[in-house]
N, C-alpha and C positions, 0 to 999 in steps of 0.2 A: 469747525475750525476753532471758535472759542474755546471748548471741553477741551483739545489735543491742545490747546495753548496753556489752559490750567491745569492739562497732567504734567507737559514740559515744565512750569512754574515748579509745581510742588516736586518735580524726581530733579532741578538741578538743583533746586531748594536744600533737600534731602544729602544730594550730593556736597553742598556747600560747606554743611552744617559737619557732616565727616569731614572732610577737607581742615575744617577750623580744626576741630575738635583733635582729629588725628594726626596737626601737622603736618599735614600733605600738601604743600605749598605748589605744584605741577596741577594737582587736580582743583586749588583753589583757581588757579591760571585758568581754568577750562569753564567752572561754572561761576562761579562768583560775573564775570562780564555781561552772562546771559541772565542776568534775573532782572534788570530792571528793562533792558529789552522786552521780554515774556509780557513785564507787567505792563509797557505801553501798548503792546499788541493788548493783553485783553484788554485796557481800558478804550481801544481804538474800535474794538469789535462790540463793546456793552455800551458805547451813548452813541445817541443819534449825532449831536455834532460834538466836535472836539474841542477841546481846550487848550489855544494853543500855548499858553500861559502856562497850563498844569503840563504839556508836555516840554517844553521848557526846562521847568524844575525839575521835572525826572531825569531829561536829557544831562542836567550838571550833577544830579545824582548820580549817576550812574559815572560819567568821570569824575567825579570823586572817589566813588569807588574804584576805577581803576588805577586810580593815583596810590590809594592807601595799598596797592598788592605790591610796589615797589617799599624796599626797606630804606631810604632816602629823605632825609628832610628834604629836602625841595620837592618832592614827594607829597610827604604831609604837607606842605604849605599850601600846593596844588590842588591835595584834596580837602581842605579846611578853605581854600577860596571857594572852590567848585562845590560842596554842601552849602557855605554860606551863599553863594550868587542861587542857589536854586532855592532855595528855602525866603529868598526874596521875592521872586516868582511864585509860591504858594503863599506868603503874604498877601500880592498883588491877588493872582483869582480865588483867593478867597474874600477879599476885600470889594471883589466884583461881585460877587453873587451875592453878599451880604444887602439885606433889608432891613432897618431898622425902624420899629415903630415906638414912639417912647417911652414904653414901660419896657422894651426888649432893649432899648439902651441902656436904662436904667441900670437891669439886672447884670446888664454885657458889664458896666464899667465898675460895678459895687465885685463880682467875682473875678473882673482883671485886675482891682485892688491887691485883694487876696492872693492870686497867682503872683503878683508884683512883689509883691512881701515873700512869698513864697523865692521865689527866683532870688531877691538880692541874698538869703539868707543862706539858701545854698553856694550863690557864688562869693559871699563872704569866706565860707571855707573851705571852697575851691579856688578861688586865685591866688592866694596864696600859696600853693602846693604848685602852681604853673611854672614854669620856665618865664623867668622874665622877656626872654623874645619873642613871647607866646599871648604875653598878658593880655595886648590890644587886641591880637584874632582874636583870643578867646572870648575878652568881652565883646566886641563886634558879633560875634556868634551868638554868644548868648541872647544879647538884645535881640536880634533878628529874631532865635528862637522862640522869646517869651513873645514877644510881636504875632507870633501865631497862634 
């Protein structure tokens, strides 16, 4: 069952990736919905128990994704909630499973230093190119983002 679930990954995968690529917006309809499906099955069939935290995030991945197939701002705003509310949710169980012993904090906060610096520097010249009614998601998003 796992294998037949990682060939379906990688052929809607495949399919997707045409779809983008070729403009074929009926066949993005078709596979684009099914891949983060595929990918919670395999991750439901490869650990002994679940995470329901990490399936969570997937779950508002995935509508996000189907938000972004409509051409519609209320659309993207749906799918920029639904990425950010998931990607909170892999904040959280990764912040569960994490153990910190204090040379490994050390290191954790001198390298999220550097990503920090890194992140404002690009969003320095990135929000500026934003749509002003965009600016707060977008910062909202990002924090979350660099937050992982």
């Amino acid at each position: 069952m796992l294998y037949a679930a990682y060939i379906l990954l990688g052929l809607f995968s495949v399919l997707n990736l045409i779809s983008v690529t070729c403009d074929k917006k009926k066949l993005e309809f078709i596979s684009k919905p099914l891949l983060i499906p595929l990918i919670i099955v395999i991750y439901c069939l490869s650990v002994k128990e679940f995470d329901y935290v990490v399936i969570a995030g997937l779950l508002f991945g995935w509508l996000g994704d189907v938000f972004l197939l409509f051409d519609k701002e209320s659309c993207f705003k749906g799918g920029l909630i639904s990425f950010l509310i998931g990607h909170i949710f892999y904040v959280a169980a990764f912040l569960g499973e994490t153990k910190f012993s204090d040379i490994n904090f050390i290191i954790t906060v001198l390298i999220a230093g550097v990503y920090i610096l890194y992140i404002f520097a690009v969003s320095k010249k990135l929000i500026p190119s934003v749509d002003t009614k965009f600016k707060g998601a977008v910062i909202a998003y990002i924090t979350v983002i660099m937050l992982m």
